[in-house]
FIDO-315660 format. One record per residue (C-alpha): residue in one letter; y, x, z. Coordinates in steps of 0.25 Angstrom, whole numbers. Each point is the difference from the previous one (the first is absolute). Layout:
N
  residuo     c2     c1     c3
        A      Y      X      Z
...
END
This chain:
209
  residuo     c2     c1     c3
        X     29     47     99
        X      1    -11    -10
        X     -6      3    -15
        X     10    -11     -6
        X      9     -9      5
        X     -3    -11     10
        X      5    -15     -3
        X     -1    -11     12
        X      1    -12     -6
        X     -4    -15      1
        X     -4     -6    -12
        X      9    -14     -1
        X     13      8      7
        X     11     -1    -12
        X      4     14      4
        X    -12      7      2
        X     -6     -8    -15
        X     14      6     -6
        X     -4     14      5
        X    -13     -1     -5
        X      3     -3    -14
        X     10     11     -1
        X    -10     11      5
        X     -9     -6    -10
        X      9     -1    -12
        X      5     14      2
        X    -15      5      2
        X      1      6     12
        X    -14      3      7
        X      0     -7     15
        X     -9     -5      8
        X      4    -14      6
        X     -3     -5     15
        X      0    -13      2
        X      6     -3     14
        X     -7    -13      9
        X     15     -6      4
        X     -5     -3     17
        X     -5     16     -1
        X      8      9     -7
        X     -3     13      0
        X      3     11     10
        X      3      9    -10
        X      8     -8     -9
        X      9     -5     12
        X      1     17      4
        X      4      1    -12
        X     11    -12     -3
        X      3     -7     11
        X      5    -12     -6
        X    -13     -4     -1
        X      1     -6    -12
        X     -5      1    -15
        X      1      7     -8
        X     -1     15      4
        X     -2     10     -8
        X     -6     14      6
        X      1     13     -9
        X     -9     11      2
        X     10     10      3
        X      4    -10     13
        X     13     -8     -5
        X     -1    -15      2
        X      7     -8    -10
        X      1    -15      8
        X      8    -10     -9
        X     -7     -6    -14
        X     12      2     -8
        X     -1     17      5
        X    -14      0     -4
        X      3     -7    -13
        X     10     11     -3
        X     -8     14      5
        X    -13     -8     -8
        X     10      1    -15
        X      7     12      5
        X     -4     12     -9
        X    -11    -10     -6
        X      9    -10     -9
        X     -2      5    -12
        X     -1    -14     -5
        X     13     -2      6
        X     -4    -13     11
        X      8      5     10
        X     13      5    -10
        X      0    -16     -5
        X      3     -5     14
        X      7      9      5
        X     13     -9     -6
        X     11     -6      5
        X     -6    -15     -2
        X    -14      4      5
        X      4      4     11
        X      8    -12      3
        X    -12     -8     -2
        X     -8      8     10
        X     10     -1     11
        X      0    -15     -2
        X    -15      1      1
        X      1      8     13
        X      8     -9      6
        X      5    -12     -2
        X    -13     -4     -9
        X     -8      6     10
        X      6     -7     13
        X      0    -14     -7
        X    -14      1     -4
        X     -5      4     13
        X      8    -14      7
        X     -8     -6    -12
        X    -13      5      0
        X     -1      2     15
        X      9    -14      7
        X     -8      0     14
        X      3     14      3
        X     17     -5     -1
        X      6    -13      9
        X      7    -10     -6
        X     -4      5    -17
        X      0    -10    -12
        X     -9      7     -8
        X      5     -6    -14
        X     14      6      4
        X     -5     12      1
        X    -11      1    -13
        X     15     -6     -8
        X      8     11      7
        X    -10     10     -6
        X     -1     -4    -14
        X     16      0     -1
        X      2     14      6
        X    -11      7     -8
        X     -8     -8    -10
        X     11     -6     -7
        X      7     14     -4
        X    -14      6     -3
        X     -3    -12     -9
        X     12      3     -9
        X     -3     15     -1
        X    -16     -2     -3
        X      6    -14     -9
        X      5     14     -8
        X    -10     10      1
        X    -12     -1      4
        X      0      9     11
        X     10      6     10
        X     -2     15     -8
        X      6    -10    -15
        X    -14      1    -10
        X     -7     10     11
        X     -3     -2     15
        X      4      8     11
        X      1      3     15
        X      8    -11      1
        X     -9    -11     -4
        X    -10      7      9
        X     10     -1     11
        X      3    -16     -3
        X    -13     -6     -3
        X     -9      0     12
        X     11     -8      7
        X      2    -10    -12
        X    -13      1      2
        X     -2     -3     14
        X     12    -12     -2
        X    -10     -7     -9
        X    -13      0      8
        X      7    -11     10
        X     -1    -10    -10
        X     -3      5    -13
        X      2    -16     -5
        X     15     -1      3
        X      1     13     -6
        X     -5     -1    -15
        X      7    -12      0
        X     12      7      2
        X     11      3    -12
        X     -4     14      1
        X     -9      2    -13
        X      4     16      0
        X     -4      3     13
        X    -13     -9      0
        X     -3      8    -13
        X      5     13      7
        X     -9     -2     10
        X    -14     -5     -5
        X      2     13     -9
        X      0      7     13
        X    -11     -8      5
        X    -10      2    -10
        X      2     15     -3
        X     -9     11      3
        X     10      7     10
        X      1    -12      8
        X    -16      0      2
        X     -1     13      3
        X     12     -1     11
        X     -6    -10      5
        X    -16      4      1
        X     -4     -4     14
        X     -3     13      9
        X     -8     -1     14
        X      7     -1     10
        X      4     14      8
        X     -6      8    -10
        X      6      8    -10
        X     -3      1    -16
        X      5      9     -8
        X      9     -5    -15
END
């Protein structure tokens, strides 16, 4: 039986970064494995069969599969600074639904052209940035974080797919009209939560947070 829960992960998947960060922020004790993509885990595929990251095993046997799940049951009884209350807002969660889907569909045409026939990528990086970026830059033009004056699981939610958008040419990018978000994001970037999210784990072990 598990002694806490059990988070398979992949350390540059969006999802499984977003997941990470919440479990982290709401100080919840885990231990993290770090899936090898070609060999994913007997146990991890017995228990989601998606196969995909992130998923989340609980001691007492519930598999919580989707990140913005485990994002919620990492704050739920533990928000007492109120990161998942802040979100949880008509307008928040607009802006995560764009990033779930449309934002996420036109960066992946952008990021990943060979895998699609007939893709201008260009089309698809500017069909991106109108769909998400250009609401997200008026509201962080605002306040500097998607929670007003605090962060919150929203910004948790957003940011390692700004994030990814980015890495594919991070020229065009800061030369974009898109000072909050470039702002947003290096603040991101260079915090200490980021670095621990991101600490580089062996691959099909597990480490314990």
């Amino acid at each position: 039986m598990l002694k806490r829960p059990l988070l398979y992960t992949y350390r540059r998947c969006p999802y499984a970064m977003r997941a990470r960060m919440a479990l982290l922020q709401a100080s919840v004790g885990f231990a993290a494995y770090e899936i090898v993509l070609r060999e994913k885990p007997l146990e991890m595929l017995k228990a989601s069969p998606k196969g995909t990251v992130p998923v989340l095993v609980l001691p007492d046997g519930l598999v919580i599969e989707e990140s913005l799940d485990i994002m919620r049951w990492a704050f739920q009884g533990r928000d007492q600074e109120g990161w998942w209350q802040r979100a949880d807002t008509q307008s928040n969660l607009a802006l995560i639904a764009l990033n779930d889907g449309p934002f996420k569909q036109q960066l992946d045409l952008y990021k990943y052209p060979e895998r699609f026939e007939k893709t201008d990528p260009a089309i698809h990086r500017d069909q991106a940035v109108s769909c998400l970026l250009h609401p997200l830059e008026q509201r962080l033009a605002m306040e500097p974080y998607l929670g007003g004056n605090e962060p919150c699981a929203a910004d948790l939610a957003i940011f390692p797919f700004v994030r990814q958008f980015r890495a594919v040419d991070p020229g065009w990018f800061d030369a974009q009209p898109l000072h909050a978000i470039q702002q947003w994001l290096q603040g991101w970037l260079q915090g200490e939560q980021f670095n621990a999210c991101m600490k580089k784990l062996p691959s099909g072990l597990s480490l314990e947070f």
